[in-house]
NURO-9991 format. One record per residue (C-alpha): residue in three letters; x, y, z. Coordinates in steps of 0.25 Angstrom, whole numbers, plus 2048, in hexadecimal, padded with zeros to 3 digits. Example, Ala and Ser with C-alpha at 12.3 -4.5 7.8 and 13.67 -1.06 7.14 Angstrom:
ALA8317EE81FSER8377FC81D
//
This chain:
UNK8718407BFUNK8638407BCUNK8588457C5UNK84B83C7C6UNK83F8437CBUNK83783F7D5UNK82A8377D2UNK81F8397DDUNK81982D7E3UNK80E8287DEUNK7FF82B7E4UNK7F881D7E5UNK7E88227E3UNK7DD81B7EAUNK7DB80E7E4UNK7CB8107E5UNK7C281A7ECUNK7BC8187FCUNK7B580A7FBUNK7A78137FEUNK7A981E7F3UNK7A58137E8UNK7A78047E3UNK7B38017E0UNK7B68007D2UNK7BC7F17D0UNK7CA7F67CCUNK7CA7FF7D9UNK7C67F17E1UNK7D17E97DBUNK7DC7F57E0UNK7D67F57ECUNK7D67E77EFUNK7E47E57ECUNK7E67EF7F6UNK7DC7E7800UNK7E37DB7FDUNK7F07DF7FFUNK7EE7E580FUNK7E57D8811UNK7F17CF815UNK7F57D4823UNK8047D2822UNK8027DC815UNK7FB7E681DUNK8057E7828UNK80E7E981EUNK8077F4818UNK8057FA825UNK8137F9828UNK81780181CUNK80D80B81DUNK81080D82CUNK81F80F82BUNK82681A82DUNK829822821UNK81D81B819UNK826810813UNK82E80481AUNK8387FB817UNK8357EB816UNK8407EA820UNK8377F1829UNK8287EC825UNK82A7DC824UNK8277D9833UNK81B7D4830UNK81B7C4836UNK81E7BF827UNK82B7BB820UNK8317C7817UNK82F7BF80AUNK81F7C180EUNK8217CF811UNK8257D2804UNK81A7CB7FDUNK8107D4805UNK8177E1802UNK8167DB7F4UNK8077D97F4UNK8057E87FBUNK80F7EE7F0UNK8067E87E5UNK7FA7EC7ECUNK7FE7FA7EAUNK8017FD7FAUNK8107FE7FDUNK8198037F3UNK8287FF7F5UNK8378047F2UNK8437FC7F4UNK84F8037F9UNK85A7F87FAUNK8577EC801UNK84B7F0806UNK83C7F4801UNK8357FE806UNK8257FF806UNK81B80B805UNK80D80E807UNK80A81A7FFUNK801823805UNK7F78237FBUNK7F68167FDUNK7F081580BUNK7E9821807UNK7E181A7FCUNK7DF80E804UNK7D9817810UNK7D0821805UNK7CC812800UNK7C780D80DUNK7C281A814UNK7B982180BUNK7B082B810UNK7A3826818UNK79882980FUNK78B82F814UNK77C82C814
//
């Protein structure tokens, strides 16, 4: 039997810094963009809510496709907010569960929130 060491997550860093330290660079616009776009459909944010709510920071798709569309259309969203960068998935048997990494939310919030600057 061989024992496989254990890899630590990875740490998502900020795509870009707060929108009032500096222009973005175009590059840094394009990431956050895809990001943008991807929460801008409101089935695709209540999905993403959904995940990042639920208890134990992940949830099954059994448990997150209430969301007033068929199932074949929630799986295209989680698609969309995978590619985006925003949900990381693990299939375990028949079912697929979905994360939102910390760092993640954490970036997004550094990107909005900045620090008010002075006069």
């Amino acid at each position: 039997m061989k024992v496989l060491p254990l890899l630590e997550p990875d740490v998502v860093a900020a795509c870009c810094p707060p929108l009032n330290e500096r222009p973005m660079s175009a590059e840094e616009a394009e990431v956050a963009a895809k990001m943008f776009k991807a929460l801008g459909d409101p089935v695709r944010l209540r999905l993403f809510s959904a995940v990042a709510s639920h208890e134990g920071g992940e949830a099954c798709v059994c448990d997150i496709s209430d969301v007033g569309v068929s199932q074949p259309t929630v799986s295209h969203h989680l698609k969309k907010l995978k590619e985006a960068g925003l949900l990381s998935s693990e299939r375990r048997g028949t079912w697929v569960y979905y994360r939102v990494e910390p760092s993640v939310l954490a970036a997004m919030g550094a990107l909005l929130a900045g620090t008010p600057k002075t006069a």
